[in-house]
RORODO-416451 format. One record per atom (N, C-alpha, C): residue in one letter; atom name; x, y, z. Coordinates in Angstrom, 1 decimal, padded with zeros to 4 digits. Layout:
<rs>
  residu  atome      px      py      pz
       A     CA       X       Y       Z
...
</rs>
This chain:
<rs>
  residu  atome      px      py      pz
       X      N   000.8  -001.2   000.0
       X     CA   000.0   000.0   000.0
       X      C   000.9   001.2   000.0
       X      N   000.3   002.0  -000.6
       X     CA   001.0   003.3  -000.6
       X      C   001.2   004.4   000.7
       X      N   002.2   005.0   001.3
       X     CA   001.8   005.9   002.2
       X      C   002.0   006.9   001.9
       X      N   001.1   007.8   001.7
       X     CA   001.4   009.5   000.9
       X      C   001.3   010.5   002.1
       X      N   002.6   011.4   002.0
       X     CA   002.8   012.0   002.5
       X      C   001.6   013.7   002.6
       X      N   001.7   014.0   001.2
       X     CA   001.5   015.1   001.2
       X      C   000.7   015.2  -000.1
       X      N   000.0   016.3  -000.9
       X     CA  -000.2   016.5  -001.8
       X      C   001.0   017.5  -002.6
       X      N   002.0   017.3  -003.3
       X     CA   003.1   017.7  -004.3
       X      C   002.8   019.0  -004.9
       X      N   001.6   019.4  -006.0
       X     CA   000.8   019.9  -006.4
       X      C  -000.2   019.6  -007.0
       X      N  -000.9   020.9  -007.4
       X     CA  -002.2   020.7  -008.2
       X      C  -001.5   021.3  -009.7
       X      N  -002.2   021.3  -010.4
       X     CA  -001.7   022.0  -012.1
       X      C  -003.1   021.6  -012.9
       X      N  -003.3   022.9  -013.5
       X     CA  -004.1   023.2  -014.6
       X      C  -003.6   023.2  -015.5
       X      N  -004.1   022.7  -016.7
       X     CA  -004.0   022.8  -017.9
       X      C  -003.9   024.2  -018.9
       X      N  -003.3   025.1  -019.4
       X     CA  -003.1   026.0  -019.9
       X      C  -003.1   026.2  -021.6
       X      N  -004.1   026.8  -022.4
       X     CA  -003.5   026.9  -023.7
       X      C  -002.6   027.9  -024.1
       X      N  -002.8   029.1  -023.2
       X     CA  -002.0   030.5  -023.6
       X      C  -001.3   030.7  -021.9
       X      N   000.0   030.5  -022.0
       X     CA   000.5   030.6  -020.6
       X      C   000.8   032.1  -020.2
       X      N   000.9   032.6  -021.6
       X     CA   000.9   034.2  -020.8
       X      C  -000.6   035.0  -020.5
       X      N  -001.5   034.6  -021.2
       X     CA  -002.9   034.7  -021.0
       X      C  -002.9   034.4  -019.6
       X      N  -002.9   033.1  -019.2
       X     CA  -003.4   032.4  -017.7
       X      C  -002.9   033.0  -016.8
       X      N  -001.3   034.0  -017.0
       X     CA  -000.1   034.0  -016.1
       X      C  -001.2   035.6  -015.5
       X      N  -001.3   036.1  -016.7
       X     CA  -002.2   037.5  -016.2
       X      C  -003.5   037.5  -015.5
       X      N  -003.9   036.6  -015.6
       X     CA  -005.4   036.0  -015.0
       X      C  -004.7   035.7  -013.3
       X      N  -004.0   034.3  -013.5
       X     CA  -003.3   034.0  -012.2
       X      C  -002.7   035.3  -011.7
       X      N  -001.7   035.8  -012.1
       X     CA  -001.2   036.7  -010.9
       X      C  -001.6   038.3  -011.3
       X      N  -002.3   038.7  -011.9
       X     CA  -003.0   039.9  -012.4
       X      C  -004.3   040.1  -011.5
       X      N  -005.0   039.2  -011.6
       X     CA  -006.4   038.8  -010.9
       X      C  -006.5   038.3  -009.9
       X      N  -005.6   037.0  -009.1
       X     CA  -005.4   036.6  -007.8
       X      C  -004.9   036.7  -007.3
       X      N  -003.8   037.8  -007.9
       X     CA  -002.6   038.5  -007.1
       X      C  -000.9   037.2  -006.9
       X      N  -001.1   035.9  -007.1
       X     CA  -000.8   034.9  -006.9
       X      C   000.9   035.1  -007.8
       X      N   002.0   035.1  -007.0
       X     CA   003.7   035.4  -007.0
       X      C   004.3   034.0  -007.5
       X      N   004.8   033.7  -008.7
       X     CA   005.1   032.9  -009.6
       X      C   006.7   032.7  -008.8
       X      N   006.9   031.5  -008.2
       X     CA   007.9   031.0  -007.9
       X      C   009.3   030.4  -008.4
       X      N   008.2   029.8  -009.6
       X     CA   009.4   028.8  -010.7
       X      C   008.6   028.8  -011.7
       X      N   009.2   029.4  -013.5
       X     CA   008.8   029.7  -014.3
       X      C   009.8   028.7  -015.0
       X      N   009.4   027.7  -016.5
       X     CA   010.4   027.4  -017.1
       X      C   009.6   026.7  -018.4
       X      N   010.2   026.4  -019.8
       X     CA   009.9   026.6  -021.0
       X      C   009.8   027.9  -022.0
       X      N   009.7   027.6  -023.0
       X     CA   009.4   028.8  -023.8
       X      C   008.3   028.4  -024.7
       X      N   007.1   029.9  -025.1
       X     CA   006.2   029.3  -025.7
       X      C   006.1   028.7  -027.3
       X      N   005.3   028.2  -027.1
       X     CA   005.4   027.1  -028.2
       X      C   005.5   025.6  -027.9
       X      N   006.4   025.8  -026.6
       X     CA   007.1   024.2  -026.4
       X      C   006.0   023.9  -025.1
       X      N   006.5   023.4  -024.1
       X     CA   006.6   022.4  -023.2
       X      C   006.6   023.7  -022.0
       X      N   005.5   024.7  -021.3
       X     CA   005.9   025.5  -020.4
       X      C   005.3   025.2  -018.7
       X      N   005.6   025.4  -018.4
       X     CA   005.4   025.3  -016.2
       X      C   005.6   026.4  -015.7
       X      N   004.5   026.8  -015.0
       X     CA   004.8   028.1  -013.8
       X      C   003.8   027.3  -012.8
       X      N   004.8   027.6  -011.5
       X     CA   004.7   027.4  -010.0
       X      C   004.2   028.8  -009.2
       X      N   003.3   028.3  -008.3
       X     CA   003.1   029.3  -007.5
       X      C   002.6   028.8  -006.3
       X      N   004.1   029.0  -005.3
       X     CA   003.3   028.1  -003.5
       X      C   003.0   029.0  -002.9
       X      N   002.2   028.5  -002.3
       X     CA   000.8   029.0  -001.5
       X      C   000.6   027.8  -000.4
       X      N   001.1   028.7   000.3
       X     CA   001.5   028.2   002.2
       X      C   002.2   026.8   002.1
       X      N   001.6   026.0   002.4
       X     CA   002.0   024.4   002.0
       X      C   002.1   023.8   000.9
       X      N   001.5   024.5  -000.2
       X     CA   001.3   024.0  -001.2
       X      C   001.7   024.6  -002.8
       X      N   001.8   023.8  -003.7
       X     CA   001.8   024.5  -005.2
       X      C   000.7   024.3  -005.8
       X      N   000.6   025.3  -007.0
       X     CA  -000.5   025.7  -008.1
       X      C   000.0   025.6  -008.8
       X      N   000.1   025.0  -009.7
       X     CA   000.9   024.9  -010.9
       X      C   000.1   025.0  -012.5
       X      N   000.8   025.5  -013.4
       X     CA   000.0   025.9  -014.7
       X      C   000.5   025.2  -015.8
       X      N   000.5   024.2  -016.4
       X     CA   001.7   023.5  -017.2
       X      C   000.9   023.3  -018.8
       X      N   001.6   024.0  -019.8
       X     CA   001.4   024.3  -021.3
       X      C   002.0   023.1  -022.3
       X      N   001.5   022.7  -023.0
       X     CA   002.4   021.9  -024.6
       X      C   002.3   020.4  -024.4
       X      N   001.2   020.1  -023.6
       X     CA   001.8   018.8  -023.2
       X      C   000.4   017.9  -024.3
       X      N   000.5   017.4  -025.4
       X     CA  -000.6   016.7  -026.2
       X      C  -001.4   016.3  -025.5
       X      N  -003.1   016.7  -026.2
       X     CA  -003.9   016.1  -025.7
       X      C  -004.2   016.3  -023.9
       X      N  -003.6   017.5  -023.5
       X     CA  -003.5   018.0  -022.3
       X      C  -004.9   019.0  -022.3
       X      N  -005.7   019.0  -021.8
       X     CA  -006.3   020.7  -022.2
       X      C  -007.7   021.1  -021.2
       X      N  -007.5   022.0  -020.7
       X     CA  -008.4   022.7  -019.6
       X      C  -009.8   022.5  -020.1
       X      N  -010.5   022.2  -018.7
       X     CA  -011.8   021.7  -018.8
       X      C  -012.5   022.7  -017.6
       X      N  -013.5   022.8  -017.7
       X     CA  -014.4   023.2  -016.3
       X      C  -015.1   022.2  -015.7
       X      N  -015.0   021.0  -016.3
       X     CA  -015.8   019.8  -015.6
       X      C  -014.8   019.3  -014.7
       X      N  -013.5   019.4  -014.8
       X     CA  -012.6   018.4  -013.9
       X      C  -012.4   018.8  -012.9
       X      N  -011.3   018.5  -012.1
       X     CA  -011.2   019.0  -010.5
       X      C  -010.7   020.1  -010.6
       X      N  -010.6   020.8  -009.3
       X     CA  -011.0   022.0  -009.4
       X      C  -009.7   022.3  -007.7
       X      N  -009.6   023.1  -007.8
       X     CA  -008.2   023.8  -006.8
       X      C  -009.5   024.8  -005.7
       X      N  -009.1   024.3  -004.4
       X     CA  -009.9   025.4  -003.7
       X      C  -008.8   026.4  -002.8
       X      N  -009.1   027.4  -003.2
       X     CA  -008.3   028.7  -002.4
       X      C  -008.7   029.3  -001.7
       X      N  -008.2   029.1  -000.1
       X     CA  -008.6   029.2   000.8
       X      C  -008.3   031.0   000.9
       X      N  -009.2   032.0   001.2
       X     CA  -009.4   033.3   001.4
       X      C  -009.9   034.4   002.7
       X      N  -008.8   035.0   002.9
       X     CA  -008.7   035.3   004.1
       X      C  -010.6   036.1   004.5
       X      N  -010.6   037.1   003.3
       X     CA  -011.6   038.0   003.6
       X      C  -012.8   037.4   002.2
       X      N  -013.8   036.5   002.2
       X     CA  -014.4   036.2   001.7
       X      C  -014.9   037.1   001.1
       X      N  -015.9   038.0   001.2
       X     CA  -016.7   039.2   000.7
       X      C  -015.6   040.0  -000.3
       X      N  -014.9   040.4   000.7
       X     CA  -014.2   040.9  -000.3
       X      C  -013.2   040.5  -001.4
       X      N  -012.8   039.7  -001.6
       X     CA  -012.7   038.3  -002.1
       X      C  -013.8   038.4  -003.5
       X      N  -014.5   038.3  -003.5
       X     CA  -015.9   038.2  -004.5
       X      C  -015.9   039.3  -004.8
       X      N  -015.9   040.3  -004.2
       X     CA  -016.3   041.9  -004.8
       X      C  -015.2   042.6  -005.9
       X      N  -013.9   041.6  -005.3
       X     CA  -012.6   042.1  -006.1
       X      C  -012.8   041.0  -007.5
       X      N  -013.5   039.7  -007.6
       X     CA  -013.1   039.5  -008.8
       X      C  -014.7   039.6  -009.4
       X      N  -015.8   040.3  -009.4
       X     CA  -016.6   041.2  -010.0
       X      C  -015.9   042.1  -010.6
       X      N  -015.3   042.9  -009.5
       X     CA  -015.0   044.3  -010.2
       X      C  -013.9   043.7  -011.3
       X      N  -013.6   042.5  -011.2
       X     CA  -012.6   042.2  -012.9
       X      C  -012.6   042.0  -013.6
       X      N  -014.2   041.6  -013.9
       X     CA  -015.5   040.6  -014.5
       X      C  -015.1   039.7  -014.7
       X      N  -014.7   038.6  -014.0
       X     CA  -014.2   037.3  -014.0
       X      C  -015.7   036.8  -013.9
       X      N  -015.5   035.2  -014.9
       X     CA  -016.8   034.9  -014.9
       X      C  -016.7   033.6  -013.9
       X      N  -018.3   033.6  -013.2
       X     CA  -018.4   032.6  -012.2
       X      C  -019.5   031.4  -012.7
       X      N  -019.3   030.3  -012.6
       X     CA  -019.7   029.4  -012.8
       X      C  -020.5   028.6  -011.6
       X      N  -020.8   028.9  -010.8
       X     CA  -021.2   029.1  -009.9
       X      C  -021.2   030.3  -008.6
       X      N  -022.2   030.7  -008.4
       X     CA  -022.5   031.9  -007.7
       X      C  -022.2   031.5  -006.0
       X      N  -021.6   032.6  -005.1
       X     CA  -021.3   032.2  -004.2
       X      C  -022.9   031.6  -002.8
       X      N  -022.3   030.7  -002.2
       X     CA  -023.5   029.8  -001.2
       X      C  -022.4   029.3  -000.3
       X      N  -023.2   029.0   001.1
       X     CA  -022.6   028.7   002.4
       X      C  -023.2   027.0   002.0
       X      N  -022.4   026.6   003.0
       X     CA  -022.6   025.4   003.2
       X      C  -022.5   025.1   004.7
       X      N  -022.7   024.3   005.4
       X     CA  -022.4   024.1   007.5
       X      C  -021.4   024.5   007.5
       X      N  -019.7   024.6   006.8
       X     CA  -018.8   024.6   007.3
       X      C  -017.9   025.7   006.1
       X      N  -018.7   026.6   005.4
       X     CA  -017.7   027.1   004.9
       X      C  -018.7   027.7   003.5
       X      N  -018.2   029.0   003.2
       X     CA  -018.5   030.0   001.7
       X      C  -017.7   029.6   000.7
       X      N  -018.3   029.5  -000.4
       X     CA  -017.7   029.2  -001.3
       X      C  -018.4   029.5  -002.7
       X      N  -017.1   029.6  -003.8
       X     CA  -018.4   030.0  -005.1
       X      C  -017.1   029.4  -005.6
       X      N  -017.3   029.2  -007.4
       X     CA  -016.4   028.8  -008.6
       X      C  -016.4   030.0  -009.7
       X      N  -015.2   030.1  -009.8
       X     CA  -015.0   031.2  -011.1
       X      C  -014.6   030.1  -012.1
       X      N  -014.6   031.0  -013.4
       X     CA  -013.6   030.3  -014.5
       X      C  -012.3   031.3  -014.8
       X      N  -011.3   030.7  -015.3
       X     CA  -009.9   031.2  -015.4
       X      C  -010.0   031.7  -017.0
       X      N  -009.2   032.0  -017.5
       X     CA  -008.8   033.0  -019.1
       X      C  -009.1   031.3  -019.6
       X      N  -008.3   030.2  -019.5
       X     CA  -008.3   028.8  -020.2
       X      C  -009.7   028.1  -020.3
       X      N  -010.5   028.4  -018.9
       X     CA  -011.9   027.8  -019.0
       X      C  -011.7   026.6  -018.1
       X      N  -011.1   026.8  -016.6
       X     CA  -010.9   026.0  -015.9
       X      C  -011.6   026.4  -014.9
       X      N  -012.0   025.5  -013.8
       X     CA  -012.4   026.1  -012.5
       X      C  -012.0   025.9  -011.5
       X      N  -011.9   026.9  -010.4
       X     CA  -011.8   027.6  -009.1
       X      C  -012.6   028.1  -008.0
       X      N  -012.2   027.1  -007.0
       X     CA  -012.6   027.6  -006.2
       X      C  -012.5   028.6  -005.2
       X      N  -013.0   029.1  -005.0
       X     CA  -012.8   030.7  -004.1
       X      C  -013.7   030.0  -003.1
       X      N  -012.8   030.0  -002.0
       X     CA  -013.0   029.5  -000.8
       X      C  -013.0   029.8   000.9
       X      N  -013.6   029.8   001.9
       X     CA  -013.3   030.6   003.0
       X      C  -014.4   029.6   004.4
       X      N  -013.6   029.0   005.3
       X     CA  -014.2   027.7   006.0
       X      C  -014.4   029.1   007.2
       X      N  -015.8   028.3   007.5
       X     CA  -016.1   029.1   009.0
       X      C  -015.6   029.1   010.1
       X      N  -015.5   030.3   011.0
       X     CA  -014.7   030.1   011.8
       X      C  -014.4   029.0   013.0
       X      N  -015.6   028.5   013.1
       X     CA  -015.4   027.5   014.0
       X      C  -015.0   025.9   013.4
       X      N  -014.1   026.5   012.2
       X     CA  -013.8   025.2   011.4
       X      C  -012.7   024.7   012.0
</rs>
């Protein structure tokens, strides 16, 4: 049996990595750690986020962003405002924000047509 430590990253699928790169760190504000390829070919940008990486990775056949597949939740300090800032950017949401017992959450889509979750667990979580 396997014993997994940790989750390594997540990675989205990208068609236009400089498109996504301005969405990602233009729009979520999100600081590109490890950048490598050139376009056309084979490209990867990292971005860790506390414990973890986000990763965006381009060129890879038969690779390509969906909104139906799994989806990255980003945990957000100020929920409301959070939502108000990606209105005012007109990012489009794919689902509209709703609580649940343990936490607010909604789904945007990214420049590629992937989804995100914008995320914020209650405080007695």
């Amino acid at each position: 049996m396997l014993k997994i430590n940790e989750i390594a990253f997540s990675c989205y699928p990208v068609a236009d990595t400089a498109r996504a790169r301005k969405f990602y760190e233009g729009v979520l504000g999100l600081k590109p750690t490890m950048t490598v390829g050139e376009p056309g070919g084979m490209q990867w940008t990292e971005y860790d986020i506390a414990n973890g990486t986000l990763s965006l990775g381009a060129g890879a056949p038969d690779w390509k962003p969906t909104a139906t597949g799994c989806s990255v939740g980003l945990e957000v300090e100020d929920f409301d405002a959070a939502i108000a800032h990606l209105k005012a950017k007109s990012v489009k949401f794919h689902m509209e924000p709703f609580g649940t017992p343990v936490c607010r959450m909604a789904f945007i889509i990214d420049t590629e047509g992937n989804t995100i979750c914008i995320h914020k667990r209650k405080s007695d979580r």
